[in-house]
N, C-alpha and C positions, 0 to 999 in steps of 0.2 A: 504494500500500500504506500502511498505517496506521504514525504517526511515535512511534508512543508505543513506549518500552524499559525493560527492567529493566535498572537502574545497573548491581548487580551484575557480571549477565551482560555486559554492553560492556565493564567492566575488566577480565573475567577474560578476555575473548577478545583483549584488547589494543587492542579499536578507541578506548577513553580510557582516559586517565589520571584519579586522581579529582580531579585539579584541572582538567583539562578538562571534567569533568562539570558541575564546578559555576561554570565561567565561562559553559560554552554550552547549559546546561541548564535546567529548569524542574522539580520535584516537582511533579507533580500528587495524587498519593500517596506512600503511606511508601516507596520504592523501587521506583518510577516515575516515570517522565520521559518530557517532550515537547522538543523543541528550542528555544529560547527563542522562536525568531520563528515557530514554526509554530500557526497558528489552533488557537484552544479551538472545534473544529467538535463538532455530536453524533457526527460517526465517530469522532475521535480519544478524547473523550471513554470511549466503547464499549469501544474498542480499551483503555485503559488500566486500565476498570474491569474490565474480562475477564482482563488483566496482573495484575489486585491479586487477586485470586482465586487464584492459580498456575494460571493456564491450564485450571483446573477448572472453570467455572463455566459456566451457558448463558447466551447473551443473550435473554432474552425481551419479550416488551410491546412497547412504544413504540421501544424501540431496536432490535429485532427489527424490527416493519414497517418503519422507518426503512429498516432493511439492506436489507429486499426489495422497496424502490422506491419506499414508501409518501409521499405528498405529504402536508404541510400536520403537517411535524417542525418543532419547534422545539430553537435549539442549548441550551437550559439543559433539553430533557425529562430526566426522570430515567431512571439507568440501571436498566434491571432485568436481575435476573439471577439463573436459578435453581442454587443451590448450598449449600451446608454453612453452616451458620450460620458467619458471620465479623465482626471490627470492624464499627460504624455509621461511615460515611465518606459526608460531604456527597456528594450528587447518585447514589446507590448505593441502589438498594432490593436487598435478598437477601430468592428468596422459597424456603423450605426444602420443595420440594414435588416429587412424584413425576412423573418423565417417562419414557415409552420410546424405545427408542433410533429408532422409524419414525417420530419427534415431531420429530426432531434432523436440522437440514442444516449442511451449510459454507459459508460466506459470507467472500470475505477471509483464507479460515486459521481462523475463528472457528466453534466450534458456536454455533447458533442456530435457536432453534424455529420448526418446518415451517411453512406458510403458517395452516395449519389448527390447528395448536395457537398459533399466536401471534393467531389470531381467538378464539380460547377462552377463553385470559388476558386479553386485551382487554376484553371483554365479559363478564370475572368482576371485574375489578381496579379498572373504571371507570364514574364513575356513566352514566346512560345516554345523554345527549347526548355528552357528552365520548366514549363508547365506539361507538356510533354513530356519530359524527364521524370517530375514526379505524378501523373499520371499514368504513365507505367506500371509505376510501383506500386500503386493504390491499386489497379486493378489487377497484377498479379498476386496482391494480398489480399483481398475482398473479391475478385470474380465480377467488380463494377464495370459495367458496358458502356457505352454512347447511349444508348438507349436507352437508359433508365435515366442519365443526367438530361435527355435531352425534352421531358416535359418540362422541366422548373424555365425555361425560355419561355413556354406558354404562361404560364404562371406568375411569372416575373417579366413580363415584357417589359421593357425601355431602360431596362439594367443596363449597368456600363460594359462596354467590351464585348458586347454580343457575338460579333462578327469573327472576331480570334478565337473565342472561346470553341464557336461550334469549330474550326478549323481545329482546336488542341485536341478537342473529343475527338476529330473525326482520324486523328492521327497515333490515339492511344493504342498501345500493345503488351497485350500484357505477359507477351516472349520474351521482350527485352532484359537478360539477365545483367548488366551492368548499366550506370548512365553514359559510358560511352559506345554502347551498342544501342542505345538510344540516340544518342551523335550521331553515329554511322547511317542509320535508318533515316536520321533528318536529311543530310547531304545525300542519300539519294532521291529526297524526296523533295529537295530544292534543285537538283540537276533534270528533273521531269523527267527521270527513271521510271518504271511501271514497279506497282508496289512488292515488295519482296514478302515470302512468307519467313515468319520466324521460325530459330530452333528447329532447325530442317534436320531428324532424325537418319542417320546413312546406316547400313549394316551388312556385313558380309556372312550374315548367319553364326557368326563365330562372336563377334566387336561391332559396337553401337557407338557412333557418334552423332554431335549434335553442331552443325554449323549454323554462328550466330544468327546468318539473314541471308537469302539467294531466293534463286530464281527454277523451278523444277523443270521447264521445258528446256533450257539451255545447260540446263546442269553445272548453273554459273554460281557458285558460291562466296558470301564476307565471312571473315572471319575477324575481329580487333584481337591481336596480340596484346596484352597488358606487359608489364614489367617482369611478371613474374616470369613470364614465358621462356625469358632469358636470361634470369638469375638465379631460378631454381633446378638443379641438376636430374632432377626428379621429373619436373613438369616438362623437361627436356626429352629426356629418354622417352616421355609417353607420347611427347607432339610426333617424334618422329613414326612412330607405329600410327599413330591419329591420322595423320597427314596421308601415309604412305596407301593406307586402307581406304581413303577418302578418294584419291585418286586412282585405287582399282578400279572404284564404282562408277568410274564416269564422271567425277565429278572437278570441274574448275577449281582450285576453292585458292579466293584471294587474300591474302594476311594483310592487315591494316594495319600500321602501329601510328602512335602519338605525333609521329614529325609528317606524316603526310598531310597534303593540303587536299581543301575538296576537290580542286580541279582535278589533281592529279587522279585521284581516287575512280572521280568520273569519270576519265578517260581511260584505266583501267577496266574497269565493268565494259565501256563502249566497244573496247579490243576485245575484250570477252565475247562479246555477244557478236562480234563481228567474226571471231573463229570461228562459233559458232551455227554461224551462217543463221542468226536471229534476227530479226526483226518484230520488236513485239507489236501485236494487232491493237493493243490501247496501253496509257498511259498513266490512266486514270486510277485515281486510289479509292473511287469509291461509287 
């Protein structure tokens, strides 16, 4: 359970004194407290910004996916939280905006916006990599679709950012195992590449792999190398059996790493598909 309290309330119940408070204590806010030695995690953080509200406020955004499982948080993300306008307090966004109550779940003790309004916010609040990125995440922790985020536009019509938003929805996947096979997936969807399927399972009956993102008519495969790829002697030994089996099957499969530029990239896939003798019949992602 979440370690953040309001001073107040522990003295009035007896469990400190206010000089106990303030030997074993922490402000995080005006009259809120963490333990001295308990982590500044993004929960507790949550937890306390929800405290400084009077228990009024929702958790939404980023700290909202956070609660419902969402991978690839950071501990300094800001809190958001929709409620009554109150103080600007570091690391606190208040957003003063309309919610219904079949928007709203419990998490922890805490309201917090539904899987599908916290895909809404996301992809209203955020530019479109950034909300795409964690849109991802949200739906490969929740199982949240386009589809379900995509009544609250009827619902809420004349909301800010409409137009980016449904384009963040319409872009959400929730294959993408890193945020930068979310990257990947962007640049080829700003080169006006035809949509790739994720986590393209390969197998020789024997060994199963899984390549990040490609294309199954051409058998044109991405793959992002991270760091480790290359500094682990381990993850080494297995790329090259990975690789070598990948390319039994027929498959292209193109390695990405960090120094490449989009163009470049692009013009990889384009050479791909040109061995190939491909030409895709649409381009369209949806």
């Amino acid at each position: 359970m979440w370690q953040a309290f309001i001073g107040a309330e522990s003295i009035a119940s007896g469990d400190l004194t206010r000089g106990k408070l303030r030997w074993s204590s922490r402000a995080i806010h005006p009259g809120i407290y963490l333990p001295k030695d308990a982590e500044l995690t993004l929960f507790n953080r949550t937890a306390a910004a929800w405290l400084h509200t009077g228990r009024t406020g929702i958790i939404a955004g980023r700290a909202a996916a956070a609660l419902h499982g969402a991978k690839w948080t950071r501990s300094d993300d800001p809190i958001e939280l929709i409620a009554k306008h109150g103080r600007p307090r570091p690391g606190i966004k208040i957003r003063q905006e309309r919610i219904a109550a079949d928007e709203i779940v419990e998490i922890a003790g805490m309201p917090v916006t539904s899987p599908a309004r916290t895909a809404f916010d996301l992809a209203r609040h955020l530019m479109r990599n950034p909300a795409v990125m964690r849109l991802d995440a949200l739906a490969a922790a929740t199982g949240v679709t386009r589809s379900d985020a995509m009544h609250l536009f009827e619902r809420y019509r004349g909301a800010r950012n409409t137009r980016a938003a449904q384009l963040a929805l319409a872009l959400m996947d929730a294959g993408a195992q890193s945020p930068k096979e979310t990257w990947l997936r962007m640049v080829v969807y700003d080169a006006g590449l035809p949509k790739p399927r994720t986590q393209i399972r390969v197998s020789d009956g024997m060994f199963s792999a899984f390549i990040d993102l490609g294309w199954d008519e051409p058998k044109v495969g991405l793959d992002y190398e991270g760091a480790h790829h290359f500094s682990d002697r381990g993850q080494i030994v297995h790329d090259i059996g990975r690789y070598e089996m990948i390319d039994r099957q027929g498959w292209l499969d193109l390695r990405v790493v960090a120094e490449h530029r989009p163009r470049f990239i692009e013009s990889r896939i384009r050479d791909a598909f040109a061995a190939r003798n491909y030409t895709p019949s649409s381009t369209s992602w949806w």
